[in-house]
C-alpha positions in Angstrom: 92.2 106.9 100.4 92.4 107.2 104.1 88.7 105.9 104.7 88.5 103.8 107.3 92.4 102.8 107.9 93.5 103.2 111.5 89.7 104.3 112.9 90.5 103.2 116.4 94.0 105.4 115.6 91.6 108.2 115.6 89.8 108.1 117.9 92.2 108.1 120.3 93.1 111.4 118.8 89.8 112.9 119.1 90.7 116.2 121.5 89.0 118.7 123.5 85.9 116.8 123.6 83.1 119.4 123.9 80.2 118.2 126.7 76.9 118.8 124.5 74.5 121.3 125.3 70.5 119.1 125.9 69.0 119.9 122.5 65.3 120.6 122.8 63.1 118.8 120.2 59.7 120.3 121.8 59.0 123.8 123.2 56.2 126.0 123.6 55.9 128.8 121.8 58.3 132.0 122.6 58.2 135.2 121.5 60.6 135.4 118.7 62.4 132.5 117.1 64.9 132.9 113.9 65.4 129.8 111.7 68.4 129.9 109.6 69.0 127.5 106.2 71.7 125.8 105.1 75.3 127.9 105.5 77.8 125.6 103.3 80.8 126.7 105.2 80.1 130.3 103.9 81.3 132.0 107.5 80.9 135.7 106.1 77.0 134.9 105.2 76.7 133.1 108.6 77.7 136.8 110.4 75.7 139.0 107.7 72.7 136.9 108.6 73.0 136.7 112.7 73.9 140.3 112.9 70.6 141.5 110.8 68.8 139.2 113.2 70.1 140.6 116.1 71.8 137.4 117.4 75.4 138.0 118.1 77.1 141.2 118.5 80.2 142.9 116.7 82.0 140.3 118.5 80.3 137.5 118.0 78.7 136.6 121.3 74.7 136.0 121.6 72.7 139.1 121.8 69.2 137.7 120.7 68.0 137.6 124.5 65.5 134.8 124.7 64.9 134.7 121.1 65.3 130.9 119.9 67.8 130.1 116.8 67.2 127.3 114.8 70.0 126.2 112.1 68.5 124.0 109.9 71.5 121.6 109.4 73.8 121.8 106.6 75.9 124.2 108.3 79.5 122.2 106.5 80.9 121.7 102.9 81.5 123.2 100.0 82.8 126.1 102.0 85.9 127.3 104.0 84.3 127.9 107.2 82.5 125.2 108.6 84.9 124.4 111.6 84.5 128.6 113.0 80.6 128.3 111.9 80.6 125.3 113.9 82.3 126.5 117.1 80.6 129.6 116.9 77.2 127.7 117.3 78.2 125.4 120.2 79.4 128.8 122.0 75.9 130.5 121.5 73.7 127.6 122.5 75.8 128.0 126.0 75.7 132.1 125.6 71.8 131.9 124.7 71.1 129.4 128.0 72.4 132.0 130.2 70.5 134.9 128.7 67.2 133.0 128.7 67.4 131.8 125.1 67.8 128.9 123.1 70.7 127.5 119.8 69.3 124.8 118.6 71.8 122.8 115.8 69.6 120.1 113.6 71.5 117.7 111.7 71.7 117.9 107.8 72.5 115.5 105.6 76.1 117.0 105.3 76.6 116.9 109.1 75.6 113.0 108.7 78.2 112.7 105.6 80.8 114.1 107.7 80.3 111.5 110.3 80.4 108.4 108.3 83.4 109.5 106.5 82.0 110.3 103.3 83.9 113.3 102.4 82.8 114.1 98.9 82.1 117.7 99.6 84.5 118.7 101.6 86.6 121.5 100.6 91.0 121.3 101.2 90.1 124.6 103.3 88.0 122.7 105.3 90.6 120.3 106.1 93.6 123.2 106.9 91.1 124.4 109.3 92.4 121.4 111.9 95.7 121.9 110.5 98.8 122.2 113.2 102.6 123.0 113.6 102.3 119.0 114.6 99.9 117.9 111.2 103.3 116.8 109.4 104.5 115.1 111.9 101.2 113.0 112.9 100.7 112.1 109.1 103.8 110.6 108.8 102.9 108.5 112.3 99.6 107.5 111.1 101.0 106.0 107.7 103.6 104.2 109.8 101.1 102.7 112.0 98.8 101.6 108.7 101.6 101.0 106.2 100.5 97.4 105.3 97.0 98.0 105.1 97.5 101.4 102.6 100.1 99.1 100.6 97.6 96.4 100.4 95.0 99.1 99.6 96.8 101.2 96.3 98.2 97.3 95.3 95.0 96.3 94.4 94.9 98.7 91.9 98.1 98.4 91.0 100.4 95.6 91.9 103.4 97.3 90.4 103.9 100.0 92.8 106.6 100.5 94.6 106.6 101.5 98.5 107.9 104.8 97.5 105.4 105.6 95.6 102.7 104.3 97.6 103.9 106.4 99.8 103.7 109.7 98.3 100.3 109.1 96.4 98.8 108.7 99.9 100.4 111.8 101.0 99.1 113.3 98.2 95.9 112.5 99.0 95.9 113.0 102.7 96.3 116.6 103.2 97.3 118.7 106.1 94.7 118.6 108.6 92.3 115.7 107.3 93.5 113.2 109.6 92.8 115.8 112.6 89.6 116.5 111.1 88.3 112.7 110.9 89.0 112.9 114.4 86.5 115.5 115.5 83.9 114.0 113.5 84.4 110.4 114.7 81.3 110.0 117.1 83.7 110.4 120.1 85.4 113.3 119.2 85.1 117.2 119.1 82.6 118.0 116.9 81.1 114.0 116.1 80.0 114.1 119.4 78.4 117.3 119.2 76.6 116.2 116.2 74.9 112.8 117.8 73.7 114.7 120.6 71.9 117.6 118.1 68.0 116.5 116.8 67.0 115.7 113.2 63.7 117.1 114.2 62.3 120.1 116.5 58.8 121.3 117.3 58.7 124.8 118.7 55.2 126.0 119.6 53.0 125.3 116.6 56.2 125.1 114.1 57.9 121.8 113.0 62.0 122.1 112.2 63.4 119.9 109.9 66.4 119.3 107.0 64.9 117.4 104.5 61.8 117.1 105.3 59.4 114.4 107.0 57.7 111.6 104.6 54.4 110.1 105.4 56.2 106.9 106.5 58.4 108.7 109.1 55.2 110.6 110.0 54.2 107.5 111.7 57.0 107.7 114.7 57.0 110.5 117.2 59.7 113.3 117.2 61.6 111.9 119.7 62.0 108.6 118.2 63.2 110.3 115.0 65.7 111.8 117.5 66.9 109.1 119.2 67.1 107.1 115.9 69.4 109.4 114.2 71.4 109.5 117.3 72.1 106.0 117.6 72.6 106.0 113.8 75.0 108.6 114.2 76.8 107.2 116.9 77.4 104.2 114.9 78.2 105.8 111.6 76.0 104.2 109.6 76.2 103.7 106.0 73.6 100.8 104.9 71.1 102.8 102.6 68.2 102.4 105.0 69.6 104.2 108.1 67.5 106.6 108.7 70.8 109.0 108.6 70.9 108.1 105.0 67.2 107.2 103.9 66.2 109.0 101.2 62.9 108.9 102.9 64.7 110.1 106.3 64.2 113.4 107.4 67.7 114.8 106.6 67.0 113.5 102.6 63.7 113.9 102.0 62.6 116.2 99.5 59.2 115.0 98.8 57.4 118.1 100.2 58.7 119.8 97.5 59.3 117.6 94.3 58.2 114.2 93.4 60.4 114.9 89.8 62.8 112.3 91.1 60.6 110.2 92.5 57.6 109.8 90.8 58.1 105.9 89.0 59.9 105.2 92.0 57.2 106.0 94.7 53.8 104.9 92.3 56.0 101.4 92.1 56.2 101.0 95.7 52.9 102.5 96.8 51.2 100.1 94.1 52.9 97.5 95.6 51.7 97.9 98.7 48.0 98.9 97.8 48.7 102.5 99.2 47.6 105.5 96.9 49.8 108.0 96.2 49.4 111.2 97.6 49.9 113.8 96.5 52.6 117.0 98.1 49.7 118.8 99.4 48.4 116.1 100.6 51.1 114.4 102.2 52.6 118.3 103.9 48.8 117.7 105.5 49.1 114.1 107.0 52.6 115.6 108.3 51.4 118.4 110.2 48.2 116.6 111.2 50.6 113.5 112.9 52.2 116.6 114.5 49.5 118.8 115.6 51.6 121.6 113.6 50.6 124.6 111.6 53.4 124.5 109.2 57.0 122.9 108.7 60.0 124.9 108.2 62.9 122.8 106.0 66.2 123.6 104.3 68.1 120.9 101.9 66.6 122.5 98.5 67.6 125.4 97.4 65.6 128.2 96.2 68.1 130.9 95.2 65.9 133.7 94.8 64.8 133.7 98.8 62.2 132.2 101.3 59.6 130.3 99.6 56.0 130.4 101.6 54.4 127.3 99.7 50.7 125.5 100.3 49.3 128.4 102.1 51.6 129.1 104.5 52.2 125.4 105.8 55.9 124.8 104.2 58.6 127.3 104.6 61.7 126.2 102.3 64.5 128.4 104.2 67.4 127.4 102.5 68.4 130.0 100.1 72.0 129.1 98.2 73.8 131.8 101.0 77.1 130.1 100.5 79.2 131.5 97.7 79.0 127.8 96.5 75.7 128.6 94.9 75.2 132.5 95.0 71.8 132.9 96.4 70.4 135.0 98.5 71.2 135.8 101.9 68.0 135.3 104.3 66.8 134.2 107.8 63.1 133.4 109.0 61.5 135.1 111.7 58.7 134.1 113.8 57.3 136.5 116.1 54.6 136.1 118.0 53.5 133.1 115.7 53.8 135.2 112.3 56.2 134.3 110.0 58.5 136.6 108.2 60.8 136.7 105.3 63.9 138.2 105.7 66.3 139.4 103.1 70.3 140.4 103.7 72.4 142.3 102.2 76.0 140.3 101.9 78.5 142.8 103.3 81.9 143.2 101.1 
């Protein structure tokens, strides 16, 4: 029920603004890079993983040298953790800098979610993560200072409700720490801001990065357009449809490279309109990695349970696994060393 009420409240409550680290969207090729799926707020798979891959120590600082660590996106919801995942990441990418190294945050579809205020997914522990001594205290202020607009709000669903209880259904609904946590994702705050300045999309020697995945439309702009699309869509919290934040067609929705199930009427309907045959996954994962001069694409957003799927040869990697307890999958990172990818499996400690 909060929503929107009081936005430029928030904002001016957005603390401890953290100055971004430059994301890279193009490398060359290193050594050793680890690519790591979509976490869900599951901060106990988060350690199991980056321990096995030798990125952070017992206490929790970057110890993966110069190897480069990609998070495919997707790193909040459904899970209790996201805030400590979250911190923990902008920490390394300043850790791995010194040590010759690279951290380098892509933006899910959840991350994008979070920053238009569409909090479907997140979790009430997710939320008591901002909480304070003060998160009483600054509710109560914020409903004062949007009283009339929440009245108007619950009255037009129900006219006979009395301030009282206006009151305490929004109190109901607003719990401890929410209000601080719309703050840090508004684009100005704590972690929003962190978010705008991370890519959609990297390319890292002969390796493209992505969430969802990159349609044969999108194919058509180059990385850092992509980039700086999504960044000025973030920054403006977009919710029309055909953002690129929320395209299902965008590279943090796109699941095209792995199912046209969904799809199919959908996309024969639109290419027939337009006199464009369909093509089909195989060849659309080519005309991707061809725009790209890549040798294969690396993406998260659909789960396979069971572990890291190598599909068409080789050229797609599906890395997201179901690691958070949301889903029960299988814990797993991706390694690439010396241009060889490998398969990892973890063992979830107790």
């Amino acid at each position: 029920m909060l929503g929107r009420l009081g936005r430029t409240f928030f904002l001016i409550l957005a603390l401890l603004i953290a100055a971004p680290v430059a994301a890279i969207t193009n490398a060359p090729a290193p050594q050793r890079v680890v690519a790591i799926g979509d976490l869900h707020g599951d901060g106990g798979a988060w350690r199991d993983v980056a321990r096995a891959a030798g990125l952070i120590d017992a206490s929790g600082h970057w110890a993966g040298g110069k190897t480069i660590l990609v998070q495919t996106g997707d790193v909040v919801d459904r899970g209790p953790d996201s805030l400590a995942i979250i911190r923990q990441l902008m920490q390394l990418q300043r850790e791995a800098q010194r040590a010759g190294g690279r951290v380098v945050a892509l933006v899910g579809n959840h991350e994008a979610m979070n920053l238009a205020g569409d909090l479907r997914y997140v979790t009430p522990a997710e939320f008591a993560a901002f909480a304070t001594k003060n998160s009483a205290k600054l509710r109560d202020t914020v409903f004062e200072a949007n009283k009339a607009a929440i009245e108007q709000a619950y009255h037009q669903r129900d006219a006979k409700m009395t301030p009282q209880a206006i009151r305490a259904a929004w109190i109901a609904s607003t719990p401890l720490g929410q209000i601080e946590h719309q703050a840090a994702w508004s684009p100005k705050g704590e972690i929003g801001k962190w978010i705008v300045g991370n890519p959609a999309v990297a390319m890292i020697g002969d390796t493209l990065f992505v969430h969802g995945g990159i349609s044969a439309e999108y194919a058509k702009l180059p990385i850092d357009e992509i980039n700086s699309r999504t960044a000025a869509a973030l920054a403006k919290s977009e919710s029309d449809p055909t953002s690129i934040i929320n395209d299902q067609r965008g590279p943090l929705w796109y699941r095209g490279l792995v199912t046209r199930e969904k799809e199919a009427g959908e996309e024969a309907e639109k290419d027939a309109a337009s006199s464009q045959p369909v093509l089909s996954i195989d060849e659309e994962i080519d005309l991707v990695l061809r725009a790209y001069g890549a040798k294969r694409i690396v993406i998260g957003h659909t789960p396979v349970l069971s572990g890291i799927v190598m599909a068409d040869d080789g050229r797609l990697i599906r890395i997201d696994t179901g690691m958070s307890r949301f889903y029960g999958g299988t814990l797993s990172y991706l390694e690439i060393l010396d241009g060889k990818p490998i398969a990892h499996v973890v063992e979830r400690s107790p």
